[in-house]
C-alpha positions in Angstrom: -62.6 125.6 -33.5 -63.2 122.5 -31.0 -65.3 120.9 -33.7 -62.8 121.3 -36.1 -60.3 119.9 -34.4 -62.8 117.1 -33.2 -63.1 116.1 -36.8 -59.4 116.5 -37.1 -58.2 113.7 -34.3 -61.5 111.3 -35.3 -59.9 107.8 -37.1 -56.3 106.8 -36.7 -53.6 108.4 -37.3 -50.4 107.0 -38.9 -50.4 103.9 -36.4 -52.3 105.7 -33.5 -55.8 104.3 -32.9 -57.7 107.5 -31.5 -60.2 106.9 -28.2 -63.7 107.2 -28.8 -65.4 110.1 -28.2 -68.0 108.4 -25.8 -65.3 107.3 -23.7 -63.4 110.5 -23.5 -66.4 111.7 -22.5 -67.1 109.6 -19.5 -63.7 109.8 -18.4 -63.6 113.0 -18.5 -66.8 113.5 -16.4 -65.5 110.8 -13.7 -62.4 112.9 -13.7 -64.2 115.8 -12.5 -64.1 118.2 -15.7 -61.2 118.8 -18.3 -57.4 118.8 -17.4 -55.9 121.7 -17.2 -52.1 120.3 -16.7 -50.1 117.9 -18.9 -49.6 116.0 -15.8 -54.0 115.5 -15.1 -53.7 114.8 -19.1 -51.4 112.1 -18.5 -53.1 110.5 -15.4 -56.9 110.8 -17.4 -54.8 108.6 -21.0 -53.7 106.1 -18.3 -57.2 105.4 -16.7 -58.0 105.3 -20.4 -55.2 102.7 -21.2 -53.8 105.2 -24.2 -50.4 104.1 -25.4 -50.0 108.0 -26.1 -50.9 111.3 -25.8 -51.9 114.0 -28.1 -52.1 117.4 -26.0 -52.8 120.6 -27.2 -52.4 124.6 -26.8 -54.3 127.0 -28.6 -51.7 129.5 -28.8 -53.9 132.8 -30.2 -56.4 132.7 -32.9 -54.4 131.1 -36.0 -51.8 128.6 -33.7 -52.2 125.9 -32.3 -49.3 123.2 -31.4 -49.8 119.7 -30.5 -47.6 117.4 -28.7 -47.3 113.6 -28.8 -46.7 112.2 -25.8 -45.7 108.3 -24.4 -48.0 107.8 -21.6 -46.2 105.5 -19.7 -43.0 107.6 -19.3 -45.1 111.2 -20.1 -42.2 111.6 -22.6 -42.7 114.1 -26.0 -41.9 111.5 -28.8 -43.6 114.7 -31.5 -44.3 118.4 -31.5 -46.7 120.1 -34.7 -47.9 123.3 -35.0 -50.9 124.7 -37.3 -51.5 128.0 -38.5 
């Protein structure tokens, strides 16, 4: 599924330029692993300079539901959820 939804988020979206994958990657490894919170979601977009947020849940094997969040407030500007 992660690959999937790698190939999902790749590009733009609608306005939204998407972070490479590269740099995710680094960030994430500097950061000391994935986060697990919204909050250490939050703090990794900053050090990233994101405008916004997409987090995720994978809520059992057919749902997920993503959220759009402003990084400079951590407001939810967007909610979606896939089945």
């Amino acid at each position: 599924m992660a690959e999937g939804l790698d190939d999902a988020v790749a590009g733009n979206w609608d306005g939204l330029t998407v972070v490479g994958a590269a740099k995710v990657d680094a960030a994430i490894r500097r950061h000391g692993g994935l986060p697990v919170t919204q909050t250490g979601a939050l703090d990794l977009a900053k050090q990233l300079d994101a405008g916004q947020l997409i987090w995720g849940q994978v809520l059992n094997d057919s749902r997920i539901r993503a959220t759009l969040y402003d990084v400079s407030t951590g407001e939810r500007s967007n909610e979606v959820g896939l089945e």
